[in-house]
PDB file of N, CA, C and O in Angstrom:
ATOM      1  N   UNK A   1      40.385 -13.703   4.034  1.00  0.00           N
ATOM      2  CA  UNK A   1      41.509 -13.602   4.941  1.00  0.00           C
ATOM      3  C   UNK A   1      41.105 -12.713   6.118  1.00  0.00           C
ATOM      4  O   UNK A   1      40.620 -11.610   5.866  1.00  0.00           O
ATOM      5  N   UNK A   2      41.279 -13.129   7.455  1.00  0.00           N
ATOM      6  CA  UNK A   2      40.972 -12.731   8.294  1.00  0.00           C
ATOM      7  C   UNK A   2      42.428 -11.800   8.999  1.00  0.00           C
ATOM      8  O   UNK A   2      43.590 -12.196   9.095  1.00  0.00           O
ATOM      9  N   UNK A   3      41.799 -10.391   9.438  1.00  0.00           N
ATOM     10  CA  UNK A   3      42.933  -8.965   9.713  1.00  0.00           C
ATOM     11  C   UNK A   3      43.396  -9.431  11.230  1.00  0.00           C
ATOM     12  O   UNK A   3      42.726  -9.774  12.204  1.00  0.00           O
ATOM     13  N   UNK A   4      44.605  -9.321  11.057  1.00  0.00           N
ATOM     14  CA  UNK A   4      45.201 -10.184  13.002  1.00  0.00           C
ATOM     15  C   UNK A   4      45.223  -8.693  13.262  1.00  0.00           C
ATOM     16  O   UNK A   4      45.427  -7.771  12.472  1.00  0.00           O
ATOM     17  N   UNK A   5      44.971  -8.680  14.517  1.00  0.00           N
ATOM     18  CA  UNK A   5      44.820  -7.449  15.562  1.00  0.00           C
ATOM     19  C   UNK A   5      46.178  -6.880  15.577  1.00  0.00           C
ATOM     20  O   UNK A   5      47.191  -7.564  15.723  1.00  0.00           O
ATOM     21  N   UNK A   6      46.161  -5.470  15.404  1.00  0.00           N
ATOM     22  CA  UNK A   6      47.277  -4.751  15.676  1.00  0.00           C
ATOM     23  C   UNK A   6      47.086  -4.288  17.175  1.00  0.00           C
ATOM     24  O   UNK A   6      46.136  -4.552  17.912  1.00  0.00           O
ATOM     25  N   UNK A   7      48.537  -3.317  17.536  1.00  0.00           N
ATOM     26  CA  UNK A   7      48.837  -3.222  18.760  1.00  0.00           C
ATOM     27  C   UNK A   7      47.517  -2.231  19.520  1.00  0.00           C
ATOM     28  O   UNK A   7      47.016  -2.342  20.638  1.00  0.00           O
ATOM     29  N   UNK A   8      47.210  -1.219  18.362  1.00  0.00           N
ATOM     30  CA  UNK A   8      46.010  -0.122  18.742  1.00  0.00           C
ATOM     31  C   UNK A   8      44.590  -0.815  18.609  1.00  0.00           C
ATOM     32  O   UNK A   8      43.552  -0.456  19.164  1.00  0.00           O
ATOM     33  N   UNK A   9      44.773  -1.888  17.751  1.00  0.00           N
ATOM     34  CA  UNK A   9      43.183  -2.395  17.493  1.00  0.00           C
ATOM     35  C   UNK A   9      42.412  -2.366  18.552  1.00  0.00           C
ATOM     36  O   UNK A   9      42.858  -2.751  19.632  1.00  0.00           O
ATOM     37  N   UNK A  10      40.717  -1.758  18.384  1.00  0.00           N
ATOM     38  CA  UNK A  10      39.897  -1.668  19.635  1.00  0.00           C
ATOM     39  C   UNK A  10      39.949  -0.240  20.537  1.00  0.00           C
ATOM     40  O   UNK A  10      38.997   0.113  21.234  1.00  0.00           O
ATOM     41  N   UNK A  11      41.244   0.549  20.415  1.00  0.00           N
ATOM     42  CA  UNK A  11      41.270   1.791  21.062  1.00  0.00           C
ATOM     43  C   UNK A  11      40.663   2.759  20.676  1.00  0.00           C
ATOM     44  O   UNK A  11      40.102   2.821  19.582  1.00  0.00           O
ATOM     45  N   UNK A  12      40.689   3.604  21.477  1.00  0.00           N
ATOM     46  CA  UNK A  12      40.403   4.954  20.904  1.00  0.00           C
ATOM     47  C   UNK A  12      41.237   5.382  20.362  1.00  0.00           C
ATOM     48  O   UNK A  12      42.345   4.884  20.560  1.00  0.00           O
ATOM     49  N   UNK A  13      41.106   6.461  19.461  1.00  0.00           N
ATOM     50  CA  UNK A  13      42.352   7.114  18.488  1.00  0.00           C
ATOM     51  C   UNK A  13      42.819   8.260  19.479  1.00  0.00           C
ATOM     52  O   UNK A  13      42.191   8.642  20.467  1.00  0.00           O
ATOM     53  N   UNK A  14      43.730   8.616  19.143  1.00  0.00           N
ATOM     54  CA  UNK A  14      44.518   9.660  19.765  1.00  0.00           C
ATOM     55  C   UNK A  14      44.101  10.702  18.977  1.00  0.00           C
ATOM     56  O   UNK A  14      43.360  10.596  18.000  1.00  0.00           O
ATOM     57  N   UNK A  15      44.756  12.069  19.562  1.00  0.00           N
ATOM     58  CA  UNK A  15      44.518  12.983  18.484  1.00  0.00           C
ATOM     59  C   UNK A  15      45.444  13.405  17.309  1.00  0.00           C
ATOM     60  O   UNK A  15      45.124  14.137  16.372  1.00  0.00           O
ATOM     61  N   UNK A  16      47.150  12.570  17.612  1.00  0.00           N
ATOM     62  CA  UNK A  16      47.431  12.821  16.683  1.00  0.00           C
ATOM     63  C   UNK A  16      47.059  12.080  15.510  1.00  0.00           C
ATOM     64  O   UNK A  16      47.281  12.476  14.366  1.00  0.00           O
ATOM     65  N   UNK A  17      46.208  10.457  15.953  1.00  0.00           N
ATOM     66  CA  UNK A  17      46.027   9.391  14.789  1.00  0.00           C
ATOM     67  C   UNK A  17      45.441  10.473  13.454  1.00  0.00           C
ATOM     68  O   UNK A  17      46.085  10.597  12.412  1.00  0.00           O
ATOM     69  N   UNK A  18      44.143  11.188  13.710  1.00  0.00           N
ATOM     70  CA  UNK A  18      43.713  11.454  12.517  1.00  0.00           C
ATOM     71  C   UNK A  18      44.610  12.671  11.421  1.00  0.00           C
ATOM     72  O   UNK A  18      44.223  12.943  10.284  1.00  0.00           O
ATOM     73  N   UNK A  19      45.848  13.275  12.081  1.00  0.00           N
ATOM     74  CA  UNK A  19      46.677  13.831  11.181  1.00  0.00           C
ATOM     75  C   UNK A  19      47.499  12.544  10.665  1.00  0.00           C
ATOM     76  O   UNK A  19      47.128  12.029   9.610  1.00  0.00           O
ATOM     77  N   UNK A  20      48.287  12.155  11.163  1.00  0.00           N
ATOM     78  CA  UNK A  20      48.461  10.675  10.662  1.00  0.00           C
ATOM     79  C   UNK A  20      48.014  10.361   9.680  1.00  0.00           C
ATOM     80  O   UNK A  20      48.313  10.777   8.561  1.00  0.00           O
ATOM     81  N   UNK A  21      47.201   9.548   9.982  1.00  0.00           N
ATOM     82  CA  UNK A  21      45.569   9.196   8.862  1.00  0.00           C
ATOM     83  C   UNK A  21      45.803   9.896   7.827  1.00  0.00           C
ATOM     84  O   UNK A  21      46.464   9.443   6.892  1.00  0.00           O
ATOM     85  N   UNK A  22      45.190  11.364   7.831  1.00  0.00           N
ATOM     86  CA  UNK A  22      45.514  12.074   6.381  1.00  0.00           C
ATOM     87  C   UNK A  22      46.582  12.342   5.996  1.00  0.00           C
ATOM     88  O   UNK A  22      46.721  11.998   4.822  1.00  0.00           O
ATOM     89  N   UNK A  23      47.735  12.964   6.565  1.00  0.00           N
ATOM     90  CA  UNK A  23      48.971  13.071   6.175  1.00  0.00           C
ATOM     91  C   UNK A  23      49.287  12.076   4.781  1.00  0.00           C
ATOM     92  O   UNK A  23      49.364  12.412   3.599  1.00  0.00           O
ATOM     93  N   UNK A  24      49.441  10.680   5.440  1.00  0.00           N
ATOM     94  CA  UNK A  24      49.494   9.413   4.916  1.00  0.00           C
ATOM     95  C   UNK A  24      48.728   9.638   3.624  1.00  0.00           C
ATOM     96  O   UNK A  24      49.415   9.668   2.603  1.00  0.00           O
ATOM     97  N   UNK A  25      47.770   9.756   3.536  1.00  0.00           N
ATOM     98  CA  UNK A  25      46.303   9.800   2.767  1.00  0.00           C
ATOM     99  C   UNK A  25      46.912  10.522   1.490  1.00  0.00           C
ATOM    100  O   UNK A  25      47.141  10.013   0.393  1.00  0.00           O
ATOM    101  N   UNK A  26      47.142  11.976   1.942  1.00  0.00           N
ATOM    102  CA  UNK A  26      47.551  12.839   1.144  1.00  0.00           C
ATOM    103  C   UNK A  26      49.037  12.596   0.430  1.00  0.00           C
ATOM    104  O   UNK A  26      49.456  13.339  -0.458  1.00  0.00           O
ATOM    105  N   UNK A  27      49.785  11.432   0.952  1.00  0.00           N
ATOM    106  CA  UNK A  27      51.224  11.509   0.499  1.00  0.00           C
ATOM    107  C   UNK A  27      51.256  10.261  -0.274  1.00  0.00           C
ATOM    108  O   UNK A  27      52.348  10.028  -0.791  1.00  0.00           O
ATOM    109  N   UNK A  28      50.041   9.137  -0.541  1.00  0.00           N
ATOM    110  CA  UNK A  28      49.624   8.378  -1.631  1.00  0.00           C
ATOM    111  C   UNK A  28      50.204   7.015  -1.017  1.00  0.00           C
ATOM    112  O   UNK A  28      50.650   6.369  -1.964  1.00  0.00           O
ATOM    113  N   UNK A  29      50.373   6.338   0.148  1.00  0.00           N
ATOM    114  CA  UNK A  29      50.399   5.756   1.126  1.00  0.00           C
ATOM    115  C   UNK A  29      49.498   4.871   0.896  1.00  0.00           C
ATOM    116  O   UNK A  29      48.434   5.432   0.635  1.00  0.00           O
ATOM    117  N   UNK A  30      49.389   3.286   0.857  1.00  0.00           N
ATOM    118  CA  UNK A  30      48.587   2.740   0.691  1.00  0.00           C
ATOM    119  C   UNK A  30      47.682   2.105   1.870  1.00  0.00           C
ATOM    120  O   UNK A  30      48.270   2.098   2.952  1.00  0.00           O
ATOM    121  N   UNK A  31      46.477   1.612   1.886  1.00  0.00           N
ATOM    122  CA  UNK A  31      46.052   1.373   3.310  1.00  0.00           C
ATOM    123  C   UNK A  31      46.824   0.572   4.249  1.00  0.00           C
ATOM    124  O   UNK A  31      47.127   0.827   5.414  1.00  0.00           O
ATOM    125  N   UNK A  32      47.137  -0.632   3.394  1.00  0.00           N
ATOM    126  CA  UNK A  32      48.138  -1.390   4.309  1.00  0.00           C
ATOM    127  C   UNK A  32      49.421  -0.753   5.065  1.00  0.00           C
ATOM    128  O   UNK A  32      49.781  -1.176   6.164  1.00  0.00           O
ATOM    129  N   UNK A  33      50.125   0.370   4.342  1.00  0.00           N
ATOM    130  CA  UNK A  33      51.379   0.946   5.103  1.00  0.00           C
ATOM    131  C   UNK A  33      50.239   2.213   6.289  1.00  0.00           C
ATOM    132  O   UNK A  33      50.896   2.745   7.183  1.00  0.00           O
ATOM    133  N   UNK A  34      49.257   2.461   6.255  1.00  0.00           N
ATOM    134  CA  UNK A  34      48.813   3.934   6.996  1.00  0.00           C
ATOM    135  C   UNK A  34      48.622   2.406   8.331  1.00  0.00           C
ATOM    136  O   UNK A  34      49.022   2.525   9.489  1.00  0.00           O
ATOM    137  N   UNK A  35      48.140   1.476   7.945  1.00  0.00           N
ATOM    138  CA  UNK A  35      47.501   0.512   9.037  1.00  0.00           C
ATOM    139  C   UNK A  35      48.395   0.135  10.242  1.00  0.00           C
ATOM    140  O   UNK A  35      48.154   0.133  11.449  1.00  0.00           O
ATOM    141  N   UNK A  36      49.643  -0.222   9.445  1.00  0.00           N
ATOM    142  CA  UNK A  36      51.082  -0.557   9.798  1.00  0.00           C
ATOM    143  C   UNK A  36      51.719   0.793  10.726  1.00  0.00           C
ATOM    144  O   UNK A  36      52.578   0.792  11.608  1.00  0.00           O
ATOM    145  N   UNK A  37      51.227   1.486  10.361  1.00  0.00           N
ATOM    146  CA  UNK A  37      51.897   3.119  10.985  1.00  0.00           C
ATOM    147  C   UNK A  37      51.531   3.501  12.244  1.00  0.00           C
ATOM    148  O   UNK A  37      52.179   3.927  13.200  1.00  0.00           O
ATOM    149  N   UNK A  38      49.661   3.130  11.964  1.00  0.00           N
ATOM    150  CA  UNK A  38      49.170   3.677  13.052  1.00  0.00           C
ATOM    151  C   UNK A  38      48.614   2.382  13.910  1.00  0.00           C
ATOM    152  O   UNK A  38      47.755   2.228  14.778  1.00  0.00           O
ATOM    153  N   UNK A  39      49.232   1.819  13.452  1.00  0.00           N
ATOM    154  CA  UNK A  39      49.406   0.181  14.285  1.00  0.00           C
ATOM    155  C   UNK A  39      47.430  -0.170  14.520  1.00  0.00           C
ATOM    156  O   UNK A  39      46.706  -0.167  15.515  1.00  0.00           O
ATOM    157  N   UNK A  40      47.212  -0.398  13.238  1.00  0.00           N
ATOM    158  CA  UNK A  40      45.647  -0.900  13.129  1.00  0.00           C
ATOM    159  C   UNK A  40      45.582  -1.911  12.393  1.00  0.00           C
ATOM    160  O   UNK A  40      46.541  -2.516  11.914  1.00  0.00           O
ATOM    161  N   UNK A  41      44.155  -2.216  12.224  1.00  0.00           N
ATOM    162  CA  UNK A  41      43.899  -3.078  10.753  1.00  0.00           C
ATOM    163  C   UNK A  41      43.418  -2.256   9.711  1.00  0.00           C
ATOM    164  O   UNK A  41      42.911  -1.162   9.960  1.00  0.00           O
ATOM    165  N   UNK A  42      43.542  -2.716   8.508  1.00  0.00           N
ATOM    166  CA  UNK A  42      43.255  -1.752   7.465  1.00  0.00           C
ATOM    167  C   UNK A  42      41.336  -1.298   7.810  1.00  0.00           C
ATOM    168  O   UNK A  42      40.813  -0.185   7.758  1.00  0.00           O
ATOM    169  N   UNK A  43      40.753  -2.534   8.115  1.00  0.00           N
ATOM    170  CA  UNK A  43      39.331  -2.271   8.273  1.00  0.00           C
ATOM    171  C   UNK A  43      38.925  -0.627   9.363  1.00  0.00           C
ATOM    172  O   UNK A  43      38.161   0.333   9.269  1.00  0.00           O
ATOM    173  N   UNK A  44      39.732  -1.006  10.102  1.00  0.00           N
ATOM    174  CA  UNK A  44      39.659   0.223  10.715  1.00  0.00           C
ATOM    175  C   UNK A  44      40.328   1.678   9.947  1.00  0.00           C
ATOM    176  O   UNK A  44      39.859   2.814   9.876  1.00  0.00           O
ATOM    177  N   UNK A  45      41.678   1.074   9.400  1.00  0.00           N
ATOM    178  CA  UNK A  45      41.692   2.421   8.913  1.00  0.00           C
ATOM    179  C   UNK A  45      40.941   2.816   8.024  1.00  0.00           C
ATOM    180  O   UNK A  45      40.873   4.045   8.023  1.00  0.00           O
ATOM    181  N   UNK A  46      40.420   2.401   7.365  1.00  0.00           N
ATOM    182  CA  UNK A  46      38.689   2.667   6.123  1.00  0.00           C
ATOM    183  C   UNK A  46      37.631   3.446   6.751  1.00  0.00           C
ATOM    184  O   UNK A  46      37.013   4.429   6.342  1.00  0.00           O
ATOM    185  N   UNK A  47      37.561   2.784   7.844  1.00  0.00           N
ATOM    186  CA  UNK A  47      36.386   2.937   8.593  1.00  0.00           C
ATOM    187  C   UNK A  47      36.574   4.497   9.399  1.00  0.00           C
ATOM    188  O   UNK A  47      35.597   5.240   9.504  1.00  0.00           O
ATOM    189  N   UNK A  48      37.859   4.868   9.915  1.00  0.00           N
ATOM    190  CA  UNK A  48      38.007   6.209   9.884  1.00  0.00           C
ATOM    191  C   UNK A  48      37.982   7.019   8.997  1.00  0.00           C
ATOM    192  O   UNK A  48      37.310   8.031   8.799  1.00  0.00           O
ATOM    193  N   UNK A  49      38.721   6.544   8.489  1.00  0.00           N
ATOM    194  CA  UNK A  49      38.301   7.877   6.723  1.00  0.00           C
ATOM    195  C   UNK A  49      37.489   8.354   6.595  1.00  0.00           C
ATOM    196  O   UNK A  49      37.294   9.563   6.477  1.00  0.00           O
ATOM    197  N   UNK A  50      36.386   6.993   6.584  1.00  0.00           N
ATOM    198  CA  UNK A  50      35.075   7.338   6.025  1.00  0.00           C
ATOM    199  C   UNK A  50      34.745   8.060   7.175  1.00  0.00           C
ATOM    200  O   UNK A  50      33.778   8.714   6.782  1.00  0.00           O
ATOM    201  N   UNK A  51      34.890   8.298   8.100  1.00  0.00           N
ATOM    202  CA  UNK A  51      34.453   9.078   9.465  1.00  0.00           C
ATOM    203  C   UNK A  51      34.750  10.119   9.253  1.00  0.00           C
ATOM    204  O   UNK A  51      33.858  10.895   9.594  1.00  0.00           O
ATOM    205  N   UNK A  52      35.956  10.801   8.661  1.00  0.00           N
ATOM    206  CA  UNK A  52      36.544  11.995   8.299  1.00  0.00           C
ATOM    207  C   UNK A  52      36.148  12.187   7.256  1.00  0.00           C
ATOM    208  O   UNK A  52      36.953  12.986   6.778  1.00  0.00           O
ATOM    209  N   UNK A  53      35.395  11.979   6.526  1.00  0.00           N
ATOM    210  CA  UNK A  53      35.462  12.017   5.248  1.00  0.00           C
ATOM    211  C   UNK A  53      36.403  12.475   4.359  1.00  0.00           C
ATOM    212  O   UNK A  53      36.467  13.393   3.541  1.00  0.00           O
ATOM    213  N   UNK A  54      37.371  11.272   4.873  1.00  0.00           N
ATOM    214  CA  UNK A  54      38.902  11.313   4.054  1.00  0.00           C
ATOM    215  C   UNK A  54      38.533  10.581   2.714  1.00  0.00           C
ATOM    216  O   UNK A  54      37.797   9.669   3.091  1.00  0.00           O
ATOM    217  N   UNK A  55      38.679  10.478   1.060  1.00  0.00           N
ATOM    218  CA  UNK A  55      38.623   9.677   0.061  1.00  0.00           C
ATOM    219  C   UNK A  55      39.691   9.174   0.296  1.00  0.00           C
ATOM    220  O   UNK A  55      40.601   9.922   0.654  1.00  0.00           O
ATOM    221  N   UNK A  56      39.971   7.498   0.151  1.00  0.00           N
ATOM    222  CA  UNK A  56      40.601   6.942  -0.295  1.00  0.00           C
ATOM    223  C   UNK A  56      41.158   6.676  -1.285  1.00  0.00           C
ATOM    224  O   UNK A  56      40.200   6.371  -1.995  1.00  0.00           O
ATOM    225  N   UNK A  57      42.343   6.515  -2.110  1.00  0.00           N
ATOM    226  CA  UNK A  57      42.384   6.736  -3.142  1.00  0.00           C
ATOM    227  C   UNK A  57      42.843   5.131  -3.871  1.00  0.00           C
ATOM    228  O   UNK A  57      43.808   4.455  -3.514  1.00  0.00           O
ATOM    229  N   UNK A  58      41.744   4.744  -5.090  1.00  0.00           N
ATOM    230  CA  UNK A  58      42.045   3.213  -5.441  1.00  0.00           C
ATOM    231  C   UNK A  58      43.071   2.990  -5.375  1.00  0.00           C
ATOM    232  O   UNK A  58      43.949   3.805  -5.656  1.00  0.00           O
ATOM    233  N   UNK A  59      43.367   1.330  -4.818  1.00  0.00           N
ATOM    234  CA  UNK A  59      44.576   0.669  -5.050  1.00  0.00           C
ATOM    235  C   UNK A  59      44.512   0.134  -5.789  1.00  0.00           C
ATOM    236  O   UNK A  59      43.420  -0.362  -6.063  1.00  0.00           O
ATOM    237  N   UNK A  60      45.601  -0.103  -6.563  1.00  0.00           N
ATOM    238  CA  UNK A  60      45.884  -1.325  -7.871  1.00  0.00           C
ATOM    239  C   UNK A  60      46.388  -1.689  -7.356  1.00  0.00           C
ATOM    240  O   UNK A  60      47.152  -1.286  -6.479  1.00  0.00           O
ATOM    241  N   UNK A  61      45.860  -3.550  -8.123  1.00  0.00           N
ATOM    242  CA  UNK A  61      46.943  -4.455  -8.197  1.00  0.00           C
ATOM    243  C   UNK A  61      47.299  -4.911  -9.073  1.00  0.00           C
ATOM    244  O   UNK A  61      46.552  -4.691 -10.026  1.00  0.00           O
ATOM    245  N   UNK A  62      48.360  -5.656  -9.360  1.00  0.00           N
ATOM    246  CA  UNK A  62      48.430  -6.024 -10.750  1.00  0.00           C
ATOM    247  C   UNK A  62      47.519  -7.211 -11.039  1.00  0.00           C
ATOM    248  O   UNK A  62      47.368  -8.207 -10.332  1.00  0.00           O
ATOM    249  N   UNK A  63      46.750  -6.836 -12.586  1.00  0.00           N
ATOM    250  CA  UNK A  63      46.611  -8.609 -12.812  1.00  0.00           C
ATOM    251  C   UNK A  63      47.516  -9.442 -13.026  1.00  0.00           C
ATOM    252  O   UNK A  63      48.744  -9.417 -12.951  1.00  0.00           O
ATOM    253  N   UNK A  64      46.602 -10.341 -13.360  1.00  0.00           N
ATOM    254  CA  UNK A  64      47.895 -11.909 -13.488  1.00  0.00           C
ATOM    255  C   UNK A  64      48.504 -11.753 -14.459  1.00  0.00           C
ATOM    256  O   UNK A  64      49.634 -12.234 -14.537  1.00  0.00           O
ATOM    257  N   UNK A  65      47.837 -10.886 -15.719  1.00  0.00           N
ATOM    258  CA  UNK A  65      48.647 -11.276 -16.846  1.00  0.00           C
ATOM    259  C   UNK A  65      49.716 -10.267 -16.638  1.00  0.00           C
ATOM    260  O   UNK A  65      50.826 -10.631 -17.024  1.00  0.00           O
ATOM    261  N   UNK A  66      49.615  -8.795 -15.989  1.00  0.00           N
ATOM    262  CA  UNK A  66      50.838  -7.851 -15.956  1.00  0.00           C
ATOM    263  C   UNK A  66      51.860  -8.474 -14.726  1.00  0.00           C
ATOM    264  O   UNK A  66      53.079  -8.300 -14.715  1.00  0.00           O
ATOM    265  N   UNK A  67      51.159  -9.168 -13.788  1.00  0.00           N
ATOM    266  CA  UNK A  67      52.566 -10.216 -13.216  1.00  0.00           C
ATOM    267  C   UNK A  67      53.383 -11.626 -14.201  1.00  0.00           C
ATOM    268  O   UNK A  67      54.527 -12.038 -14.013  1.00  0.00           O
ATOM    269  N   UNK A  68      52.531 -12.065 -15.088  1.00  0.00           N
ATOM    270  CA  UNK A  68      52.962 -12.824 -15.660  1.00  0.00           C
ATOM    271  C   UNK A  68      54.449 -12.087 -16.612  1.00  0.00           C
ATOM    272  O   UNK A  68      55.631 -12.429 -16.625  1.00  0.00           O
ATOM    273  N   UNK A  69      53.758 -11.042 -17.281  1.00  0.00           N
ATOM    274  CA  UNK A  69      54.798 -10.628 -18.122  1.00  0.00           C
ATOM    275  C   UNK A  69      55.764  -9.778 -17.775  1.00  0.00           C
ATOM    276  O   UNK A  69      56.689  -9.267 -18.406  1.00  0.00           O
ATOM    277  N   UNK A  70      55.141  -9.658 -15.879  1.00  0.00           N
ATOM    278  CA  UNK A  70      56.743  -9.289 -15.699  1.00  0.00           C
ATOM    279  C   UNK A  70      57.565 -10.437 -15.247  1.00  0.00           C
ATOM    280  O   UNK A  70      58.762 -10.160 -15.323  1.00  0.00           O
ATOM    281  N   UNK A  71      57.384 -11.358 -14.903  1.00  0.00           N
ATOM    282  CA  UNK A  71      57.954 -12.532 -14.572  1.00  0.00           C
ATOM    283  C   UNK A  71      58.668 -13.200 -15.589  1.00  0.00           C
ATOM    284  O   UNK A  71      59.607 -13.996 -15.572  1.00  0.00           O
ATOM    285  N   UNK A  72      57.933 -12.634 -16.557  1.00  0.00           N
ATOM    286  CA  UNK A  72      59.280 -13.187 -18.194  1.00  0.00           C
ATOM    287  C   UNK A  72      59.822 -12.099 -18.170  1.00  0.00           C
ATOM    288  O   UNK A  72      61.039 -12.164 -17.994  1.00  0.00           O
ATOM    289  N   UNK A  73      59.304 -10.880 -18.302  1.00  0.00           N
ATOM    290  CA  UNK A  73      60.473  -9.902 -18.571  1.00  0.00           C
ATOM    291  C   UNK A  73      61.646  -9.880 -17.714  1.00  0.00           C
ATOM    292  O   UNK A  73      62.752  -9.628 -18.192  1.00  0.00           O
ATOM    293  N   UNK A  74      61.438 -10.189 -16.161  1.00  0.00           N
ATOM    294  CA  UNK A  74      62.481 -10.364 -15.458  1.00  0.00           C
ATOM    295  C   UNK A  74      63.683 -11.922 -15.707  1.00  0.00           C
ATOM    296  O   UNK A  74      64.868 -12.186 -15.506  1.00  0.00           O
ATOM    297  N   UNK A  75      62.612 -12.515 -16.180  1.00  0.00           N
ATOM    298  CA  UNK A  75      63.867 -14.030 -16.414  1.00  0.00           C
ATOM    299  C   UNK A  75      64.302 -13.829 -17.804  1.00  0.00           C
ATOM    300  O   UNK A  75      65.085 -14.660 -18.263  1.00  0.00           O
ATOM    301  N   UNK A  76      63.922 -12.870 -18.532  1.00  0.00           N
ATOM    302  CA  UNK A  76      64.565 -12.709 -19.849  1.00  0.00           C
ATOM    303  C   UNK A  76      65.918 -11.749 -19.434  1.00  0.00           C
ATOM    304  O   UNK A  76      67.014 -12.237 -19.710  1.00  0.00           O
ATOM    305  N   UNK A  77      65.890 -10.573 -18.865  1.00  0.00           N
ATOM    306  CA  UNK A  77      66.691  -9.718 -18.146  1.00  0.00           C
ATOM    307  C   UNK A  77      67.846 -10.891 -17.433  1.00  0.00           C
ATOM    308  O   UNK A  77      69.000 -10.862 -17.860  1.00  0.00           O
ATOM    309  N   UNK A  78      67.553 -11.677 -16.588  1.00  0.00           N
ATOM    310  CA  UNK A  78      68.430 -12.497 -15.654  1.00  0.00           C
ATOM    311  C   UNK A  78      69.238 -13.441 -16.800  1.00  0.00           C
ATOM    312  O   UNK A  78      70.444 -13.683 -16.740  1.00  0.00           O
ATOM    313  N   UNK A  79      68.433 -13.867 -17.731  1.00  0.00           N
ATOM    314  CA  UNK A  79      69.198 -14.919 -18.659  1.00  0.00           C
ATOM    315  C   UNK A  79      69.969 -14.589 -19.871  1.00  0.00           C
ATOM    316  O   UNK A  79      70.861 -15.252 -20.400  1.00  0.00           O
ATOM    317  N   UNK A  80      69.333 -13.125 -20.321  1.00  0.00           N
ATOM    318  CA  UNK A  80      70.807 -12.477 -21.287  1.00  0.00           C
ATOM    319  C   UNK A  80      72.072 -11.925 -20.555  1.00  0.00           C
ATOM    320  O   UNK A  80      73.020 -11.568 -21.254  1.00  0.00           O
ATOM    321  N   UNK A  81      72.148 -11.837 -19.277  1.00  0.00           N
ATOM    322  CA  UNK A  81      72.730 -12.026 -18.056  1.00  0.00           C
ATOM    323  C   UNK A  81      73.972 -12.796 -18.122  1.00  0.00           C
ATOM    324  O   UNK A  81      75.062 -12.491 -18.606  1.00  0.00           O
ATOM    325  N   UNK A  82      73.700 -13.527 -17.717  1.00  0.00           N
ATOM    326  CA  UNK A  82      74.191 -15.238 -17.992  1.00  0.00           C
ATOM    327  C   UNK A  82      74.827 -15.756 -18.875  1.00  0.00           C
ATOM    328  O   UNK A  82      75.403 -16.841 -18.796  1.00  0.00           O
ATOM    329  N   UNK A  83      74.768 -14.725 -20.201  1.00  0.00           N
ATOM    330  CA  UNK A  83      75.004 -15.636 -21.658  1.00  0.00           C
ATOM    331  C   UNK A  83      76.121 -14.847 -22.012  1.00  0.00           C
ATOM    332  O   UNK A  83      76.734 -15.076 -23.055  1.00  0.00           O
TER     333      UNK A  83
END
């Protein structure tokens, strides 16, 4: 999947971007919302970090099977619901 250009993509950072940046970082913010914030692509926001030597901290996702079983647990929830 290819990252569509945000409004900052290509600029220089400001000086408040890199408090930003960590703020975010530090408040457990995932890349996609810091990207969204500081109006980038996530590639870039990585790519600063690593400039700051900010750690990123792993994202999870769910696997399929912990979406699967929430997808019954939720239609089990909706259908004793119902009854």
């Amino acid at each position: 999947m290819t990252e569509q250009p945000e409004l900052n993509t290509g600029k220089a950072w400001s000086k408040m971007d890199p408090f930003s940046l960590r703020n975010r970082i530090e408040h457990g913010r995932s890349v996609a919302h810091i990207a969204t914030f500081v109006m980038r692509t996530e590639t870039e926001v990585r790519e600063k970090a690593a400039e700051l030597g900010i750690e990123l901290k792993q994202e999870r996702r769910p696997s399929a099977g912990a979406l699967f079983l929430f997808g019954c647990a939720a239609h089990s929830i909706a259908a004793s619901k119902i009854e």
